[in-house]
N, C-alpha and C positions, 0 to 999 in steps of 0.2 A: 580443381575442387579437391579439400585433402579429405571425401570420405560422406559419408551418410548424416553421422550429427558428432557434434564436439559437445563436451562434457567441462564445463566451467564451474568447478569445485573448491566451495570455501570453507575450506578444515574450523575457522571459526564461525560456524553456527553452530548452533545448540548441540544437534542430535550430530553434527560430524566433530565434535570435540573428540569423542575414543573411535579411532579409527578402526573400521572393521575391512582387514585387510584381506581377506576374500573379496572382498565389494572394490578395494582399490585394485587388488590386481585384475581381475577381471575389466575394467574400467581400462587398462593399461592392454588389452590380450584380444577385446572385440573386434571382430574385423567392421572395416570402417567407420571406425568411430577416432577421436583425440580427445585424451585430456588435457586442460588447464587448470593449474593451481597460483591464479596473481597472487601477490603479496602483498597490492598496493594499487590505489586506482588507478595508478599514472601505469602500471604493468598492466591491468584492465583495457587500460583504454589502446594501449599498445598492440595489444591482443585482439582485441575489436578491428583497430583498423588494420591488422594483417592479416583477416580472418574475409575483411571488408576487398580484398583484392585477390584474395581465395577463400569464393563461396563456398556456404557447405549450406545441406537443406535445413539443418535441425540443430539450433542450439540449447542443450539443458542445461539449465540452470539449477545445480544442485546445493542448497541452501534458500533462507527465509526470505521476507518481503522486503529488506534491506540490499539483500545480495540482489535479488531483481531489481530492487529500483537501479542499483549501481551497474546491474550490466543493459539496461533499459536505456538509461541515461548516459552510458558508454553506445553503445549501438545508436543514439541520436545524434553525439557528435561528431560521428565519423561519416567517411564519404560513402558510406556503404548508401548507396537509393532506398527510396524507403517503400517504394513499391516493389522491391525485389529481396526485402528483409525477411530473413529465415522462418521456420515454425520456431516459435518457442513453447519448448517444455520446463513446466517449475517440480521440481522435486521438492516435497514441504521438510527442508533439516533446520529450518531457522527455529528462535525463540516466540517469530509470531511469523503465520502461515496465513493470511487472510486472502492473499492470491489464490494460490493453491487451492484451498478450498473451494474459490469460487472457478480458474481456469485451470486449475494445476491437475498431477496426479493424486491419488490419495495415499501411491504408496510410496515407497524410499528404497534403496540399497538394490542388492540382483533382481529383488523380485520386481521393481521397478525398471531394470533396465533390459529384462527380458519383457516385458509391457511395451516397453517405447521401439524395441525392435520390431515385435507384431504391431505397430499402431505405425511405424514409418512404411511398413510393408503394405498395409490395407490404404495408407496416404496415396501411397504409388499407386494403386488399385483404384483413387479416386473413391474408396469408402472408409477413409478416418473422418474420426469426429474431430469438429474444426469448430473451436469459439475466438471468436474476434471481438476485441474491447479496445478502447479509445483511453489508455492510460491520463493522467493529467499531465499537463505539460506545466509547469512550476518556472517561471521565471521571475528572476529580482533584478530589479531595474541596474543595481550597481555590477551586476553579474550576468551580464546575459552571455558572456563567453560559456559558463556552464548551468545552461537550464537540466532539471531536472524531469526527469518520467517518472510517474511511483503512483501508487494508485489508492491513498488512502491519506490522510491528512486533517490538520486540525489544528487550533489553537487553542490558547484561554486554559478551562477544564482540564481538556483534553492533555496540554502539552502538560499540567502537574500530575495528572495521572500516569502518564509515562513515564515522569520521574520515581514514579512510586516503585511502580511496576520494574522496574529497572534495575533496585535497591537490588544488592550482592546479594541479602539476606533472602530474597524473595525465589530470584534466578536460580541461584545454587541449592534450595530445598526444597522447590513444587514444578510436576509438571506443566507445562503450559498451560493445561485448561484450567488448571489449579490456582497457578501465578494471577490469571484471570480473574479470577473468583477473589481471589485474597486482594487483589488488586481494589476491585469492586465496592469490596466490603472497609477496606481500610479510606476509598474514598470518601462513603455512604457516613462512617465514621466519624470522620473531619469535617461533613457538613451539618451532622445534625450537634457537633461541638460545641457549646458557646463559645469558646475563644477562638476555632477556626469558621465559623461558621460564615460570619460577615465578611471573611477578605476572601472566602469563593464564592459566594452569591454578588458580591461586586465588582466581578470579574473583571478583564481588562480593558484596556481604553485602544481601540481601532476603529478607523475606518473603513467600512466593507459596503463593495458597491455591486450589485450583482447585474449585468447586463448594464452598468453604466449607471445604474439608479440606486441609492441609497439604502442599505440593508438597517432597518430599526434603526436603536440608536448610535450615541458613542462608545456605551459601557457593553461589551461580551462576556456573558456565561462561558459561554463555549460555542467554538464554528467547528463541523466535519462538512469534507468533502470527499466524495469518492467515485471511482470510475469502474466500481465492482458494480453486480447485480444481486449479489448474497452474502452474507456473511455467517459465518459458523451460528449454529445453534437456535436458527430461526430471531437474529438480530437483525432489526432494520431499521433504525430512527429516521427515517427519509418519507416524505409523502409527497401528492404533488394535485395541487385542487382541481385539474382537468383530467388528472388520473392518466394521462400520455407520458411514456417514457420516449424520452429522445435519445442522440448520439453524444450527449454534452456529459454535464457530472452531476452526480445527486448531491446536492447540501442542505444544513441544517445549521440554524441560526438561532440560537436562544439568548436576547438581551440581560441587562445585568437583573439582580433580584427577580429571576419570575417564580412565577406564582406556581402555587405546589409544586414543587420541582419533585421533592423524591417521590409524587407519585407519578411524575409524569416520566421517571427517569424507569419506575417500574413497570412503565404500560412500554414503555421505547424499546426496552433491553429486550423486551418478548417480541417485539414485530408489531404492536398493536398504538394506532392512533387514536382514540378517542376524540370524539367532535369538539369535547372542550379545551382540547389543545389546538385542535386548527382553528377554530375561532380565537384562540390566544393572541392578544398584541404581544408579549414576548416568544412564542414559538413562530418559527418562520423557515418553511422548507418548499422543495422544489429543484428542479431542473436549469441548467444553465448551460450556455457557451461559456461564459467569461467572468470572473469574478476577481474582482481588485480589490488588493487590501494595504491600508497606511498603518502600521503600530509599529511600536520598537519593540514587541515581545517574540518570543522564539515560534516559530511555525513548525511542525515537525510531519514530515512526511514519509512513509514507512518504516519510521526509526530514526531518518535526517534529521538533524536541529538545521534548519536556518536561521540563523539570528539574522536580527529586523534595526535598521538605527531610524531615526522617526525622518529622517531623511531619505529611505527607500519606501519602493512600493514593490507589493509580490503580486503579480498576477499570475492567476489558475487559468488555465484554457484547458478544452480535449484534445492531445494532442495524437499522432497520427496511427494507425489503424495497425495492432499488433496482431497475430494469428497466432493461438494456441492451439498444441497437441493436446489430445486429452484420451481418456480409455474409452 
């Protein structure tokens, strides 16, 4: 065992771009602890599976929902047992944090890592706070050598909203909640557009089957999926009509053209379902095991692009039982 918990640091996320060199050397100076700084998933995964034949109890993951999904998704393909896989702790340094928020810490840098030292201590003690989430498991039929873990996802809408979001102009002059918001507004934008307006209410052409049976029709708005329980700011677009939450993933399915979208896009962003949306033939949400999808359009999963040829299929499952540190 080399130690208490290892420290997997990716200097490219947002908030670890200027390095605060107090925080790395100290990172470098704790007693039993390691850092790692990969360069590349293939050094990632390298890392995993030598980490995977000397156990450690606690691995941090310091950066955004990209960098978890990729040490997630490294920890899955190694021989490491998955009933004997580490605490994971998320430091939120990424551009977007929606782990974090929901299993992560809230804080970042020493004051963070003096935190995870008292919460591996009280572990020991058998009184840390322990949340356990069933990440999605992401597999593409042409790629099942690297299925993915990652806990948030989506097409359609969704993956051009990313793109926005994404824009240099956007990243390099607003904070996060900011990027958010401009993100939001510039969608909001482009839908009530006359000339953008019809090729995002027409959204894309897949096939989504949920539990083996047919999700609406052929044309999507937009699909999420997620294997969170919260998201920042009291967002929930998720309902589910026997009101039971399972072990599976929440999704949301909005056919092409539905009907008042941006009010119903105003009732989502707050947490609030209104009955005229569940009675909606184009809105369609709920709970699942399993959900298979045919399109050639890009799926993006905490930041992943999966590109799609109309020749693969991606299927979402819940995949196996992570444990998070938390304060």
């Amino acid at each position: 065992m080399l130690g208490r918990f290892v420290v997997i640091h990716n200097p490219r996320s947002l908030c670890n771009l200027k390095a605060d060199t107090h925080y790395m050397n100290m990172l470098a100076t704790v007693p039993g602890s390691a850092l790692y700084i990969p360069k590349t998933n293939e050094d990632l995964q390298r890392l995993i599976d030598m980490l995977a034949r000397n156990p450690v109890p606690c691995l941090v993951i310091d950066g955004g929902d990209g960098t978890v999904c990729r040490v997630l998704s490294a920890l899955y393909a190694s021989a490491w047992p998955q009933n004997s896989w580490p605490l994971i702790a998320v430091l939120p340094s990424g551009n977007t944090n929606l782990i974090a928020a929901d299993v992560g810490f809230k804080s970042r840098g020493v004051k963070a890592i003096h935190l995870l030292q008292k919460c591996l201590t009280e572990w020991e003690l058998g009184k840390a706070k322990i949340s356990v989430r069933r990440p999605l498991l992401v597999s593409c039929q042409q790629h099942r050598e690297r299925d993915l873990l990652g806990f948030f996802g989506g097409l359609g809408a969704f993956t051009r909203s990313m793109d926005i979001a994404h824009r240099p102009t956007i990243l390099k002059h607003y904070s996060h909640d900011m990027a958010v918001l401009v993100t939001i507004l510039i969608t909001i934008s482009q839908i009530v557009s006359p000339k953008q307006r019809q090729s995002w209410l027409n959204g894309i052409r897949a096939r989504i089957a949920i539990e083996g049976k047919a999700s609406l029709g052929q044309e999507h708005f937009i699909f999420l999926c997620t294997a969170l329980r919260k998201l920042p700011h009291g967002v929930w677009p998720f309902w589910c009509e026997n009101g039971l939450s399972t072990d599976g993933l929440s999704y949301l399915d909005v056919g092409a053209k539905p009907e008042k979208v941006l009010k119903a896009c105003w009732h989502l962003l707050r947490g609030h379902v209104p009955e005229w949306i569940m009675r909606s033939p184009t809105y369609k949400s709920g709970h699942a095991d399993k959900v298979t999808i045919h399109t050639n359009h890009a799926f993006v999963l905490d930041g992943e692009v999966i590109s799609l040829s109309e020749e693969e299929s991606l299927t979402i499952s819940a995949g196996p039982e992570v444990s998070f540190l938390r304060v």
